[in-house]
Backbone bond lengths (Angstrom), bond angles and torsions (degrees), N, CA, C in turn:
res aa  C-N    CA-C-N  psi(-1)  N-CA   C-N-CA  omega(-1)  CA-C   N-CA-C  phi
1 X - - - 1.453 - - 1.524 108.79 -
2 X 1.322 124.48 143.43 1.307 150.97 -171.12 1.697 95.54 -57.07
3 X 1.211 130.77 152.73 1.061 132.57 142.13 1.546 136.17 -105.51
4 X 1.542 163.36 122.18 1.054 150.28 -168.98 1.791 101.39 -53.65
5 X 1.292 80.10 120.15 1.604 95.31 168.94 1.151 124.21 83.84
6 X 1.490 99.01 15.38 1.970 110.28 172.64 1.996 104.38 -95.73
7 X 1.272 89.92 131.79 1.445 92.45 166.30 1.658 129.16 -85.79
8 X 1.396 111.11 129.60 1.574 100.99 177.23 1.524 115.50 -111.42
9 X 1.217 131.82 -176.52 1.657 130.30 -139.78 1.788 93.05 -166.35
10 X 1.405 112.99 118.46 1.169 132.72 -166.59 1.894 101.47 -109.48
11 X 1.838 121.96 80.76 1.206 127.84 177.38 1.165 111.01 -15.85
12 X 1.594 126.36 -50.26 1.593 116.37 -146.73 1.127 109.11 -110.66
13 X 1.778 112.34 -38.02 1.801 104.41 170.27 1.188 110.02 -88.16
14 X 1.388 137.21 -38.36 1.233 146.46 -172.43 1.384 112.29 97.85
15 X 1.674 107.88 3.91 1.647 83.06 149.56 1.479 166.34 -55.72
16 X 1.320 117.67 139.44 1.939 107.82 -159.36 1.332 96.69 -115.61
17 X 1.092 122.68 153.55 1.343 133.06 -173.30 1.537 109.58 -148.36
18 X 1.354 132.17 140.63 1.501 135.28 157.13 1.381 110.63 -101.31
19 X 1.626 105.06 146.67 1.851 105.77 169.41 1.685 96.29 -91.55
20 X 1.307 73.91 135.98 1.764 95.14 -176.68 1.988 98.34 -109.14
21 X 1.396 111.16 -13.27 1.735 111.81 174.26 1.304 106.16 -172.47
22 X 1.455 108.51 115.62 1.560 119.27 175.04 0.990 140.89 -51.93
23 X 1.220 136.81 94.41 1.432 150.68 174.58 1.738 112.33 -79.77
24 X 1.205 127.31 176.75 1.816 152.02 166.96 1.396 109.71 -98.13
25 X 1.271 115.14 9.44 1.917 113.68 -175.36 1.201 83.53 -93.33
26 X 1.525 104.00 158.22 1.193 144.20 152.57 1.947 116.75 -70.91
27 X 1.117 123.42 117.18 1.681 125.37 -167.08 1.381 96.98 -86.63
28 X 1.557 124.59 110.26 1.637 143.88 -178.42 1.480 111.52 -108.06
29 X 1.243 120.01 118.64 1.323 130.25 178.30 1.543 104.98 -136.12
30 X 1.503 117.57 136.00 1.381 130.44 169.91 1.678 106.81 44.68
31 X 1.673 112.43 33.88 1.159 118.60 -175.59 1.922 130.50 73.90
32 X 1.118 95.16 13.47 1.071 112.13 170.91 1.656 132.56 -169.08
33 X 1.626 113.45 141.29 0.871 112.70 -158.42 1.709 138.08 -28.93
34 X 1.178 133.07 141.46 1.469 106.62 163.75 1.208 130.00 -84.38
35 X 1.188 132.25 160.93 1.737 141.93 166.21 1.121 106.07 -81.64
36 X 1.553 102.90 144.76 1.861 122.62 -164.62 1.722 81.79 -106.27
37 X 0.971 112.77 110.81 1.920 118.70 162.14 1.498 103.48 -59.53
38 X 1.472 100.35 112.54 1.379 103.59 -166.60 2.026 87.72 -93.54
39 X 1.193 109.69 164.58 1.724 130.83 -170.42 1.361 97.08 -55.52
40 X 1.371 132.81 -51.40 1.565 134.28 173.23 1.052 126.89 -94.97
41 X 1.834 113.37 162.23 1.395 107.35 166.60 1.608 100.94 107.66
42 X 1.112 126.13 138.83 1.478 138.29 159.58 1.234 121.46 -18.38
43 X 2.155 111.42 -42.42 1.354 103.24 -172.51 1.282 128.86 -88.81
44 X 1.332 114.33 0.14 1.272 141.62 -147.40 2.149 89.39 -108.91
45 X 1.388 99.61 -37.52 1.586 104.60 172.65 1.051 117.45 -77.01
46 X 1.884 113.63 -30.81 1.236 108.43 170.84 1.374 143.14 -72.90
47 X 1.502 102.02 -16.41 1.405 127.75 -176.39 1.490 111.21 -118.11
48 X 1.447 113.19 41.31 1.236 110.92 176.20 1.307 135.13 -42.36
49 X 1.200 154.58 163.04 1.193 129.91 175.34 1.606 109.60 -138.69
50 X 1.833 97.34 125.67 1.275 95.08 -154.95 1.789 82.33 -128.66
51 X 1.445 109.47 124.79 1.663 109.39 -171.63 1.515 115.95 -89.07
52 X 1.529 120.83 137.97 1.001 125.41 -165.72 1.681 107.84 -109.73
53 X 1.306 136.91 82.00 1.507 144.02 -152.37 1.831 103.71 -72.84
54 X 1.489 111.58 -33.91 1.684 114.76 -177.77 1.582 88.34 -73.04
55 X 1.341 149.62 -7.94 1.592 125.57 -172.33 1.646 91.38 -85.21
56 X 1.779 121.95 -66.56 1.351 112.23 -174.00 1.531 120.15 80.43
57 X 1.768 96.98 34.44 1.322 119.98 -155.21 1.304 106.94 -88.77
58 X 1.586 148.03 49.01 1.030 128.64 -169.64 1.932 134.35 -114.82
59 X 1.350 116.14 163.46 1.450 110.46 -172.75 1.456 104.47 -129.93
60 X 1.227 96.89 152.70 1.826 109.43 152.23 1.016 125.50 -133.41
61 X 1.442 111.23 160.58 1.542 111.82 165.81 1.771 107.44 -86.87
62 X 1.429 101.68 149.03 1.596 91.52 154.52 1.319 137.31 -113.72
63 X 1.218 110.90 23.02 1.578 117.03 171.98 1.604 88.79 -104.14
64 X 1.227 152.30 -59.22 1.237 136.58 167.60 1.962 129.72 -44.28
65 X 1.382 89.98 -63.37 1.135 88.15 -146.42 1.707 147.94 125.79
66 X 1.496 76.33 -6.01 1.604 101.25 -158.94 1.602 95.89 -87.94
67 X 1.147 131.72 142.17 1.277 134.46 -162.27 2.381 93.47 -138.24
68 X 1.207 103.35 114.14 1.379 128.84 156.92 1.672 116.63 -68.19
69 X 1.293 120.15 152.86 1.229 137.97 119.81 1.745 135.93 -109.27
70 X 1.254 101.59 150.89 1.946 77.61 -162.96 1.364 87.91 -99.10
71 X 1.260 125.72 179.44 1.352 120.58 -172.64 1.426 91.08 -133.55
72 X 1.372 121.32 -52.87 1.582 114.57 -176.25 1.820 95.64 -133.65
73 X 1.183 119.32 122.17 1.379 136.60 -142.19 1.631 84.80 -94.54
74 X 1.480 130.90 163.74 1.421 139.60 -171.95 1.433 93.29 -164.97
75 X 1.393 104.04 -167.73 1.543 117.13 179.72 1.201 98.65 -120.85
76 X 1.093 130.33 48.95 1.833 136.88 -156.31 1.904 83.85 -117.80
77 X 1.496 119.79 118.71 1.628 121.89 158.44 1.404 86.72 -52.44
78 X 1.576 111.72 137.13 1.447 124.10 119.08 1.309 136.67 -65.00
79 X 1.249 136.10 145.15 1.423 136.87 168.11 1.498 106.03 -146.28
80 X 1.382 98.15 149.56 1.646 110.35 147.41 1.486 116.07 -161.16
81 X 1.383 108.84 142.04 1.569 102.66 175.08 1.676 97.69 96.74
82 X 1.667 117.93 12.47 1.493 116.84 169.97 1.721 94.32 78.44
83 X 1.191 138.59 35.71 1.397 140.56 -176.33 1.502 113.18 -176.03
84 X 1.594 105.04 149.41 1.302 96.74 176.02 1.555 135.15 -85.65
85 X 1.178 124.57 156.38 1.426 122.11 -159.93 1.433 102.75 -83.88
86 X 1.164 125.99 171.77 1.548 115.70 -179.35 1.778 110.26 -138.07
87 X 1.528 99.26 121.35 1.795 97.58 179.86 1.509 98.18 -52.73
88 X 1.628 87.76 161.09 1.526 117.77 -163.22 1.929 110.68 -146.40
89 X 1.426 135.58 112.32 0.767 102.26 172.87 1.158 149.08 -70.03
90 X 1.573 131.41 149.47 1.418 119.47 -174.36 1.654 120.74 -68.77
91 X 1.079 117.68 161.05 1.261 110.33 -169.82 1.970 108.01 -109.23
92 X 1.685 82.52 124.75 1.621 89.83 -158.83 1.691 103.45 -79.58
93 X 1.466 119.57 122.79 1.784 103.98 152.82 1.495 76.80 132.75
């Protein structure tokens, strides 16, 4: 399960995403799972995550609940929960 405020890492497009609200889904990109950038290690440097607030890029699932931010946007489907998540706008102010 996702944690608020863990970043995940999409192998093939390189999309990054933060949980912005914890859900029980599973995080699906380009058909397969994503990687949680763990605090150490090379990959975690490589996939830094640096947030961009003017994009306002965000998704959910709705059988979870689980609420994303994207950090660097791709053409990578999201999913979780075996379905796709659906942008949402952010809420400005």
């Amino acid at each position: 399960m996702a944690k608020k405020g863990q970043t995940y890492f999409c192998e093939i497009c390189r999309q990054k995403v933060v949980v912005t609200r914890e859900g029980f889904g599973v995080l699906v990109c380009c058909g397969q799972e994503m990687h949680l950038v763990g605090a150490k290690g090379m990959m975690a440097t490589w996939t830094a995550a640096h947030h961009k607030p003017e994009d306002g890029v965000k998704f959910q699932c709705d059988v979870c609940g689980q609420q994303i931010d994207v950090i660097v946007e791709t053409t990578g489907i999201l999913e979780c929960c075996g379905q796709r998540m659906h942008r949402i706008e952010a809420n400005v102010g």
